[in-house]
C-alpha positions as CSV (number, residue, x, y, z in Angstrom):
1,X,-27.1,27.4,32.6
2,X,-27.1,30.4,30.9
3,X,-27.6,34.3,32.5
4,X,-29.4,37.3,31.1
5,X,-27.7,40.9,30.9
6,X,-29.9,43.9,30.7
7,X,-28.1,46.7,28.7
8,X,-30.0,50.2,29.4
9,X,-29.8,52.0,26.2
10,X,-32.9,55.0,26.7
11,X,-35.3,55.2,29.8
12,X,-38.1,53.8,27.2
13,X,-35.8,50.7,25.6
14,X,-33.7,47.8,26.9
15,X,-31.5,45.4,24.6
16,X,-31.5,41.7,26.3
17,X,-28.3,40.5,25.5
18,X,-27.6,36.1,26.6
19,X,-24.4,35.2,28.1
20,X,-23.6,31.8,28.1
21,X,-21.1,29.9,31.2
22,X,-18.9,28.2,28.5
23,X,-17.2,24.9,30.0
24,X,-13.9,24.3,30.4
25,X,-11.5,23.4,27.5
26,X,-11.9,19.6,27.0
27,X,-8.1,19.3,26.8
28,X,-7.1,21.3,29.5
29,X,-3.2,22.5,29.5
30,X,-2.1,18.7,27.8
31,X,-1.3,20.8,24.7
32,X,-1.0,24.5,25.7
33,X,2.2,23.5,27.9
34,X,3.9,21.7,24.2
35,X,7.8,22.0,24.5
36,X,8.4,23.3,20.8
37,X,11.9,23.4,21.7
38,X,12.5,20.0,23.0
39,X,10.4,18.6,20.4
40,X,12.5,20.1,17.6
41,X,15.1,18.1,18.9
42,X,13.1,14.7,18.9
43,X,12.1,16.2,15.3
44,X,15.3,16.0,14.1
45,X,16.4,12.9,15.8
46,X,13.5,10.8,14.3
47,X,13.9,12.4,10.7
48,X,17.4,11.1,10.9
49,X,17.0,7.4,12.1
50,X,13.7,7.3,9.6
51,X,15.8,8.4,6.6
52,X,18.0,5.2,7.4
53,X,15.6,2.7,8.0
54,X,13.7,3.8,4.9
55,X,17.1,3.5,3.2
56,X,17.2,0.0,4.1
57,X,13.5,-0.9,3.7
58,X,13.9,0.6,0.0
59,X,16.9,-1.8,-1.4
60,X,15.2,-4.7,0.1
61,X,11.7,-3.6,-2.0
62,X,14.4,-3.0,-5.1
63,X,15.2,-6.3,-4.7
64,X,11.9,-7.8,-5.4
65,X,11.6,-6.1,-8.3
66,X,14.6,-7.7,-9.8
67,X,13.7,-11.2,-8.2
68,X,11.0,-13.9,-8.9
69,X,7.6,-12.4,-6.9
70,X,7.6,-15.1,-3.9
71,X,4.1,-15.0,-1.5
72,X,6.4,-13.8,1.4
73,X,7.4,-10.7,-0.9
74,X,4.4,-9.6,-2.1
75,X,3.6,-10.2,1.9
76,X,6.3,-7.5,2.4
77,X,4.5,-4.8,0.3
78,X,1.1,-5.5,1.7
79,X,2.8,-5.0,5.1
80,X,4.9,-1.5,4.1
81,X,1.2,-0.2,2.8
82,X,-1.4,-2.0,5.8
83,X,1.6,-0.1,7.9
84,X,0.9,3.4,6.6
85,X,4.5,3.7,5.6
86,X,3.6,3.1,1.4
87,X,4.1,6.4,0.3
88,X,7.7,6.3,0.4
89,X,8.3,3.8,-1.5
90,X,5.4,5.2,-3.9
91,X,7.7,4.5,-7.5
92,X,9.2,1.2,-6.0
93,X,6.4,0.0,-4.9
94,X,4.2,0.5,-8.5
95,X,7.3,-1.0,-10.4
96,X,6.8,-4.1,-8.3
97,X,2.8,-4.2,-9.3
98,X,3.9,-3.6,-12.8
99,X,6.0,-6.9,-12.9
100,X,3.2,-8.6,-11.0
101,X,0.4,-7.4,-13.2
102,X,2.5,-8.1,-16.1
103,X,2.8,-12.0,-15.2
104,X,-0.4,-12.4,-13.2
105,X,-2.5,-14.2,-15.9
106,X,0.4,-16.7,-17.2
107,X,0.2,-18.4,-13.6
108,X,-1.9,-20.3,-11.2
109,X,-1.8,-19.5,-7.4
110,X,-3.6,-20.9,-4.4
111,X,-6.5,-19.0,-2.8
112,X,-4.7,-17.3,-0.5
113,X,-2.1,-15.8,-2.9
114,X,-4.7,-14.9,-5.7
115,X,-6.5,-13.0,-3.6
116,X,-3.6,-10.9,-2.2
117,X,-2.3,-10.0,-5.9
118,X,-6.1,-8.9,-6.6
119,X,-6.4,-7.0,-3.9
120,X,-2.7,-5.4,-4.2
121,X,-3.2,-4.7,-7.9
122,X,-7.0,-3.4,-7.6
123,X,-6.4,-1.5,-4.8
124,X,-3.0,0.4,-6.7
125,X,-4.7,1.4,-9.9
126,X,-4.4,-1.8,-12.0
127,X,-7.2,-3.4,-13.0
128,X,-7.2,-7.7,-13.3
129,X,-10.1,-9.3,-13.8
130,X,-11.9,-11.0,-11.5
131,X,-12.2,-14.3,-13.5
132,X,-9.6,-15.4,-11.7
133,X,-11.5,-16.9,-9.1
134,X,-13.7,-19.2,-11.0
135,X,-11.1,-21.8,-10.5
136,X,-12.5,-22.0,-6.8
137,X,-16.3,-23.0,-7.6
138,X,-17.4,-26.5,-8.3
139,X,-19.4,-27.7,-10.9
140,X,-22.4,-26.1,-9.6
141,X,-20.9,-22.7,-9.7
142,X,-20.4,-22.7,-5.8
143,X,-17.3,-21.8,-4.4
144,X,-15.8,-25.5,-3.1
145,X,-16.5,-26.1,0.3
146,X,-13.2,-27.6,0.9
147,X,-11.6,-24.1,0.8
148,X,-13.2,-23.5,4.6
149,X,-10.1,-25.0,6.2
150,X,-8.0,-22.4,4.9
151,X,-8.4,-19.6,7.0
152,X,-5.5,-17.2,6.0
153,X,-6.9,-17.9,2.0
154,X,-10.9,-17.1,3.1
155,X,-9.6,-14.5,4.9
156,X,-7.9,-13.1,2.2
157,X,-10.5,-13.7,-0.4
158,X,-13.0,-11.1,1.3
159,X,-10.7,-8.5,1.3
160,X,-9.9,-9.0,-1.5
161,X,-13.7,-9.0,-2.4
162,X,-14.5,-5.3,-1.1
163,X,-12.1,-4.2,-3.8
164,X,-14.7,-5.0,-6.4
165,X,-17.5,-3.0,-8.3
166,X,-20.6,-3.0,-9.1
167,X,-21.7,-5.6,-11.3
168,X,-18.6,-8.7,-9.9
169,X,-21.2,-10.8,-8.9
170,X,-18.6,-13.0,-8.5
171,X,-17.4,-10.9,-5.9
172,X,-20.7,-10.6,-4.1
173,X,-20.6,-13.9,-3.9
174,X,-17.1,-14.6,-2.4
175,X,-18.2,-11.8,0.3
176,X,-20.9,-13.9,1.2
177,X,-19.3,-17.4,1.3
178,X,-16.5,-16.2,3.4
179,X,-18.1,-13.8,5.8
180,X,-20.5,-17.2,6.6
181,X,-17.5,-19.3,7.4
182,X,-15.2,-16.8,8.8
183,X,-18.1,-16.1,11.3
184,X,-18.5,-20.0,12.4
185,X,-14.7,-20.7,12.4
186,X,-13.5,-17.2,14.6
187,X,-14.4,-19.3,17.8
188,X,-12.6,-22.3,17.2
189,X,-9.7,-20.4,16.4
190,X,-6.4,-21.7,18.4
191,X,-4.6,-18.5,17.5
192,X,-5.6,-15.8,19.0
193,X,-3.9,-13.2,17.1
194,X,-6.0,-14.7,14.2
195,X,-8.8,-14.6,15.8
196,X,-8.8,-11.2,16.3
197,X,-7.4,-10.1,12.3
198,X,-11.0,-12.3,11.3
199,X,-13.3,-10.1,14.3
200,X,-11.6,-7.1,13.1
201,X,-12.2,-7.5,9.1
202,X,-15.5,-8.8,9.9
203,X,-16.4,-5.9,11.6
204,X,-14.6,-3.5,9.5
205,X,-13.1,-4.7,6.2
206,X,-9.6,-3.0,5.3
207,X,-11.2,-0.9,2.5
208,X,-14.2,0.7,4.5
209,X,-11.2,1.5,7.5
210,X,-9.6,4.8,8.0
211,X,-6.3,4.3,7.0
212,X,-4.6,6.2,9.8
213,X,-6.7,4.4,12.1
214,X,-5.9,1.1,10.8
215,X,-1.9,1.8,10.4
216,X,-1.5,2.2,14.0
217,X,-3.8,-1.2,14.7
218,X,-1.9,-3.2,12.3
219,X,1.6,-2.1,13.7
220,X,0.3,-4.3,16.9
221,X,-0.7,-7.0,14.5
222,X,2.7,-7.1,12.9
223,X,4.6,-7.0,15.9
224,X,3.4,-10.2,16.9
225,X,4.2,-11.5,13.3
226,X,7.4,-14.2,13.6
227,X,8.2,-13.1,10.7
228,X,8.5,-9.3,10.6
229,X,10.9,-7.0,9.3
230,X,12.2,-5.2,12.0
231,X,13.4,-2.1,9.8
232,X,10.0,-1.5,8.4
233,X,8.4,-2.1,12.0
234,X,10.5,0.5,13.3
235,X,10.0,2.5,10.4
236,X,6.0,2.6,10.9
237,X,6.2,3.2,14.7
238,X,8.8,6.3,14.0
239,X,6.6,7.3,10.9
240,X,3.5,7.6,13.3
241,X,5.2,8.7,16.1
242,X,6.2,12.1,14.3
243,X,2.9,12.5,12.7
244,X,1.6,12.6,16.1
245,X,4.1,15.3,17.4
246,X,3.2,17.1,14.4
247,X,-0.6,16.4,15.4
248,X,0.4,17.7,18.9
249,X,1.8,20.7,17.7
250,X,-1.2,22.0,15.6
251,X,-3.4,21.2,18.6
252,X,-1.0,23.5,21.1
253,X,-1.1,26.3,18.5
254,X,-5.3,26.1,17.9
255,X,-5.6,26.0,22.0
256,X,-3.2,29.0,22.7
Protein backbone atom coordinates (compact mmCIF):
# COMPACT_ATOMS: atom_id res chain seq x y z
CA UNK A 1 0.00 0.00 0.00
CA UNK A 2 1.28 3.09 -0.83
CA UNK A 3 1.98 6.38 1.69
CA UNK A 4 1.47 10.07 1.06
CA UNK A 5 4.36 12.77 1.85
CA UNK A 6 3.39 16.32 2.39
CA UNK A 7 6.26 18.61 1.20
CA UNK A 8 5.57 22.30 2.73
CA UNK A 9 6.82 24.61 0.13
CA UNK A 10 4.97 28.29 1.20
CA UNK A 11 2.34 28.72 4.17
CA UNK A 12 -0.34 29.00 1.17
CA UNK A 13 0.89 25.78 -1.04
CA UNK A 14 1.72 22.05 -0.49
CA UNK A 15 3.19 19.64 -3.24
CA UNK A 16 1.66 15.90 -2.51
CA UNK A 17 4.34 13.87 -3.47
CA UNK A 18 3.38 9.34 -3.51
CA UNK A 19 5.84 7.03 -2.21
CA UNK A 20 5.37 3.64 -2.98
CA UNK A 21 6.63 0.36 -0.41
CA UNK A 22 8.43 -1.39 -3.34
CA UNK A 23 8.72 -5.34 -2.69
CA UNK A 24 11.54 -7.17 -2.35
CA UNK A 25 13.77 -8.29 -5.24
CA UNK A 26 12.19 -11.43 -6.70
CA UNK A 27 15.66 -13.06 -6.85
CA UNK A 28 16.85 -12.20 -3.62
CA UNK A 29 20.88 -12.55 -3.15
CA UNK A 30 20.85 -15.98 -5.77
CA UNK A 31 22.73 -13.69 -8.19
CA UNK A 32 24.20 -10.74 -6.26
CA UNK A 33 26.47 -13.27 -4.18
CA UNK A 34 27.93 -14.70 -8.16
CA UNK A 35 31.68 -15.92 -7.66
CA UNK A 36 33.11 -14.19 -10.84
CA UNK A 37 36.29 -15.53 -9.82
CA UNK A 38 35.49 -19.12 -9.46
CA UNK A 39 33.46 -19.05 -12.39
CA UNK A 40 36.27 -17.88 -14.62
CA UNK A 41 37.84 -20.92 -13.71
CA UNK A 42 34.81 -23.27 -14.69
CA UNK A 43 34.86 -20.70 -17.87
CA UNK A 44 37.88 -21.80 -18.93
CA UNK A 45 37.70 -25.36 -18.05
CA UNK A 46 34.42 -25.81 -20.09
CA UNK A 47 35.82 -23.80 -23.16
CA UNK A 48 38.62 -26.21 -23.16
CA UNK A 49 36.82 -29.66 -23.03
CA UNK A 50 34.01 -28.02 -25.61
CA UNK A 51 36.76 -27.15 -28.11
CA UNK A 52 37.65 -31.02 -28.06
CA UNK A 53 34.43 -32.48 -28.22
CA UNK A 54 33.45 -30.06 -31.06
CA UNK A 55 36.76 -31.24 -32.59
CA UNK A 56 35.48 -34.65 -32.60
CA UNK A 57 31.75 -34.04 -33.36
CA UNK A 58 33.21 -32.00 -36.60
CA UNK A 59 35.36 -34.91 -38.40
CA UNK A 60 32.56 -37.22 -37.75
CA UNK A 61 29.96 -34.51 -39.65
CA UNK A 62 33.08 -34.22 -42.41
CA UNK A 63 32.67 -37.61 -42.79
CA UNK A 64 29.21 -37.63 -44.00
CA UNK A 65 29.91 -35.31 -46.40
CA UNK A 66 32.34 -37.52 -48.13
CA UNK A 67 30.03 -40.70 -47.58
CA UNK A 68 26.73 -41.98 -49.07
CA UNK A 69 23.84 -39.86 -46.87
CA UNK A 70 22.39 -42.96 -44.67
CA UNK A 71 18.92 -42.07 -42.50
CA UNK A 72 21.09 -42.47 -39.28
CA UNK A 73 23.35 -39.57 -40.65
CA UNK A 74 21.11 -37.25 -41.64
CA UNK A 75 19.62 -38.34 -37.95
CA UNK A 76 23.06 -37.01 -36.65
CA UNK A 77 22.54 -33.43 -38.05
CA UNK A 78 18.99 -33.15 -37.04
CA UNK A 79 20.25 -34.11 -33.56
CA UNK A 80 23.62 -31.46 -33.56
CA UNK A 81 20.75 -28.69 -34.60
CA UNK A 82 17.27 -30.02 -32.31
CA UNK A 83 20.51 -29.89 -29.64
CA UNK A 84 21.26 -26.14 -30.07
CA UNK A 85 24.74 -26.99 -30.73
CA UNK A 86 24.36 -26.26 -35.04
CA UNK A 87 26.03 -23.24 -35.21
CA UNK A 88 29.31 -24.66 -34.95
CA UNK A 89 29.30 -26.69 -37.45
CA UNK A 90 27.46 -23.86 -39.56
CA UNK A 91 29.80 -24.46 -43.05
CA UNK A 92 29.87 -28.33 -42.45
CA UNK A 93 26.71 -28.66 -41.81
CA UNK A 94 25.35 -26.56 -45.24
CA UNK A 95 27.94 -28.64 -47.27
CA UNK A 96 26.07 -31.77 -46.11
CA UNK A 97 22.46 -30.08 -47.24
CA UNK A 98 24.19 -29.23 -50.45
CA UNK A 99 24.97 -32.95 -51.31
CA UNK A 100 21.62 -33.86 -50.07
CA UNK A 101 19.66 -31.27 -51.95
CA UNK A 102 21.73 -32.01 -54.82
CA UNK A 103 20.63 -35.82 -54.94
CA UNK A 104 17.17 -35.47 -53.28
CA UNK A 105 15.01 -35.65 -56.46
CA UNK A 106 16.95 -38.74 -58.22
CA UNK A 107 15.74 -41.06 -55.20
CA UNK A 108 12.84 -42.49 -53.45
CA UNK A 109 12.69 -42.66 -49.57
CA UNK A 110 10.15 -43.91 -47.11
CA UNK A 111 7.83 -41.54 -45.27
CA UNK A 112 9.81 -41.16 -42.49
CA UNK A 113 13.07 -40.19 -44.34
CA UNK A 114 11.35 -37.84 -46.95
CA UNK A 115 10.02 -35.88 -44.44
CA UNK A 116 13.32 -35.38 -42.44
CA UNK A 117 15.32 -34.21 -45.75
CA UNK A 118 12.23 -31.66 -46.22
CA UNK A 119 12.26 -30.49 -43.18
CA UNK A 120 16.28 -30.29 -42.90
CA UNK A 121 16.57 -28.66 -46.26
CA UNK A 122 13.40 -26.17 -45.83
CA UNK A 123 14.30 -25.28 -42.67
CA UNK A 124 18.34 -24.41 -43.84
CA UNK A 125 17.51 -22.18 -46.71
CA UNK A 126 16.99 -24.70 -49.56
CA UNK A 127 13.95 -24.87 -51.09
CA UNK A 128 12.52 -28.70 -52.43
CA UNK A 129 9.38 -28.96 -53.48
CA UNK A 130 6.74 -30.36 -51.80
CA UNK A 131 5.65 -32.78 -54.55
CA UNK A 132 7.43 -35.11 -53.05
CA UNK A 133 4.83 -36.33 -50.98
CA UNK A 134 2.21 -37.21 -53.55
CA UNK A 135 3.64 -40.60 -53.57
CA UNK A 136 1.78 -41.15 -50.14
CA UNK A 137 -1.93 -40.43 -51.32
CA UNK A 138 -4.17 -43.05 -52.96
CA UNK A 139 -6.00 -42.76 -55.85
CA UNK A 140 -8.40 -40.49 -54.35
CA UNK A 141 -5.91 -38.01 -53.48
CA UNK A 142 -5.89 -39.08 -49.68
CA UNK A 143 -2.96 -39.70 -48.03
CA UNK A 144 -3.02 -43.86 -47.61
CA UNK A 145 -4.34 -44.96 -44.50
CA UNK A 146 -1.87 -47.63 -44.22
CA UNK A 147 0.89 -45.06 -43.30
CA UNK A 148 -0.95 -44.77 -39.60
CA UNK A 149 1.20 -47.62 -38.25
CA UNK A 150 4.28 -45.75 -38.78
CA UNK A 151 4.55 -43.55 -36.05
CA UNK A 152 8.23 -42.23 -36.23
CA UNK A 153 7.19 -41.40 -40.31
CA UNK A 154 3.63 -39.50 -39.28
CA UNK A 155 5.51 -38.08 -36.80
CA UNK A 156 7.92 -36.84 -38.92
CA UNK A 157 5.67 -35.79 -41.73
CA UNK A 158 3.95 -32.92 -39.49
CA UNK A 159 7.07 -31.44 -38.76
CA UNK A 160 8.01 -31.57 -41.60
CA UNK A 161 4.53 -29.96 -42.54
CA UNK A 162 4.90 -26.61 -40.36
CA UNK A 163 7.89 -25.84 -42.65
CA UNK A 164 5.54 -25.07 -45.45
CA UNK A 165 3.90 -21.74 -46.89
CA UNK A 166 1.17 -20.51 -47.77
CA UNK A 167 -0.44 -21.91 -50.65
CA UNK A 168 1.14 -26.22 -49.95
CA UNK A 169 -2.10 -27.36 -49.62
CA UNK A 170 -0.51 -30.36 -49.72
CA UNK A 171 0.95 -29.49 -46.56
CA UNK A 172 -2.27 -28.36 -44.88
CA UNK A 173 -3.32 -31.45 -45.59
CA UNK A 174 -0.54 -33.75 -44.18
CA UNK A 175 -0.94 -31.39 -40.86
CA UNK A 176 -4.32 -32.48 -40.65
CA UNK A 177 -4.01 -36.30 -41.42
CA UNK A 178 -1.27 -36.75 -38.98
CA UNK A 179 -2.26 -34.45 -36.09
CA UNK A 180 -5.83 -36.86 -36.33
CA UNK A 181 -3.87 -40.02 -36.01
CA UNK A 182 -0.97 -38.92 -33.86
CA UNK A 183 -3.79 -37.81 -31.38
CA UNK A 184 -5.67 -41.39 -31.33
CA UNK A 185 -2.35 -43.47 -31.41
CA UNK A 186 -0.37 -41.24 -28.33
CA UNK A 187 -2.39 -43.49 -25.82
CA UNK A 188 -1.67 -46.71 -27.10
CA UNK A 189 1.78 -45.88 -27.18
CA UNK A 190 4.20 -48.80 -25.48
CA UNK A 191 7.03 -46.36 -25.45
CA UNK A 192 6.87 -43.81 -23.34
CA UNK A 193 9.59 -41.68 -24.43
CA UNK A 194 7.51 -41.66 -27.66
CA UNK A 195 4.71 -40.93 -26.23
CA UNK A 196 5.88 -37.96 -24.84
CA UNK A 197 8.07 -36.53 -28.38
CA UNK A 198 4.09 -36.94 -30.08
CA UNK A 199 2.32 -34.83 -26.70
CA UNK A 200 5.12 -32.46 -27.06
CA UNK A 201 4.97 -31.70 -30.98
CA UNK A 202 1.27 -31.85 -30.69
CA UNK A 203 1.25 -29.34 -28.36
CA UNK A 204 4.06 -27.29 -29.75
CA UNK A 205 5.52 -28.18 -33.11
CA UNK A 206 9.45 -27.78 -33.43
CA UNK A 207 9.00 -24.61 -35.64
CA UNK A 208 6.59 -22.54 -33.42
CA UNK A 209 9.16 -23.59 -30.18
CA UNK A 210 11.82 -21.31 -28.76
CA UNK A 211 14.80 -22.84 -29.71
CA UNK A 212 16.63 -22.29 -26.48
CA UNK A 213 13.81 -23.67 -24.82
CA UNK A 214 13.57 -26.71 -26.93
CA UNK A 215 17.57 -27.39 -26.95
CA UNK A 216 17.55 -27.97 -23.29
CA UNK A 217 14.13 -30.42 -23.60
CA UNK A 218 15.55 -32.33 -26.40
CA UNK A 219 18.95 -32.99 -24.60
CA UNK A 220 16.60 -35.20 -22.14
CA UNK A 221 15.07 -36.77 -25.16
CA UNK A 222 18.40 -37.73 -26.61
CA UNK A 223 19.76 -39.01 -23.62
CA UNK A 224 17.40 -41.64 -23.54
CA UNK A 225 18.20 -42.30 -27.32
CA UNK A 226 20.19 -45.94 -27.57
CA UNK A 227 21.73 -44.66 -30.05
CA UNK A 228 23.31 -41.26 -29.17
CA UNK A 229 26.53 -39.85 -29.65
CA UNK A 230 27.97 -39.31 -26.60
CA UNK A 231 30.50 -36.46 -27.82
CA UNK A 232 27.68 -34.33 -29.17
CA UNK A 233 25.52 -35.08 -25.93
CA UNK A 234 28.24 -33.83 -23.88
CA UNK A 235 28.85 -31.14 -26.16
CA UNK A 236 25.08 -29.71 -25.89
CA UNK A 237 24.97 -30.07 -22.04
CA UNK A 238 28.53 -28.08 -21.79
CA UNK A 239 27.28 -25.72 -24.63
CA UNK A 240 24.18 -24.84 -22.42
CA UNK A 241 25.76 -25.09 -19.28
CA UNK A 242 28.07 -21.99 -20.15
CA UNK A 243 25.35 -20.05 -21.75
CA UNK A 244 23.77 -20.28 -18.47
CA UNK A 245 26.82 -19.06 -16.38
CA UNK A 246 27.04 -16.34 -18.90
CA UNK A 247 23.17 -15.83 -18.20
CA UNK A 248 24.03 -15.78 -14.50
CA UNK A 249 26.55 -13.39 -14.84
CA UNK A 250 24.47 -10.56 -16.64
CA UNK A 251 21.75 -11.19 -14.00
CA UNK A 252 24.47 -10.58 -10.94
CA UNK A 253 25.61 -7.47 -12.71
CA UNK A 254 21.82 -5.91 -13.53
CA UNK A 255 20.96 -6.82 -9.62
CA UNK A 256 24.10 -5.20 -8.07
Amino acid sequence: MSTTQVLLVSDKSQVMRRTANFPANIWGDRFVNYNSEEDKINHASKLQEIDELKEQVRREVRDIVNSPLTVQQLNFIDAIERLGVGYHFEAEIQQVLQHLYDIYNDHEYDLYYTALCFRLLRQNGHYVSCDKFNKFKDDEGNFKESLASDVLGMLSLYEAAHVGVHGEDILDEAIAFTTAHLQSMVTQLTNPQLAEQVIHALRQPLQRGVPRVESRRYISVYQDEDSHNQALLKLAKLDFNLLQSLHKKELSEICR
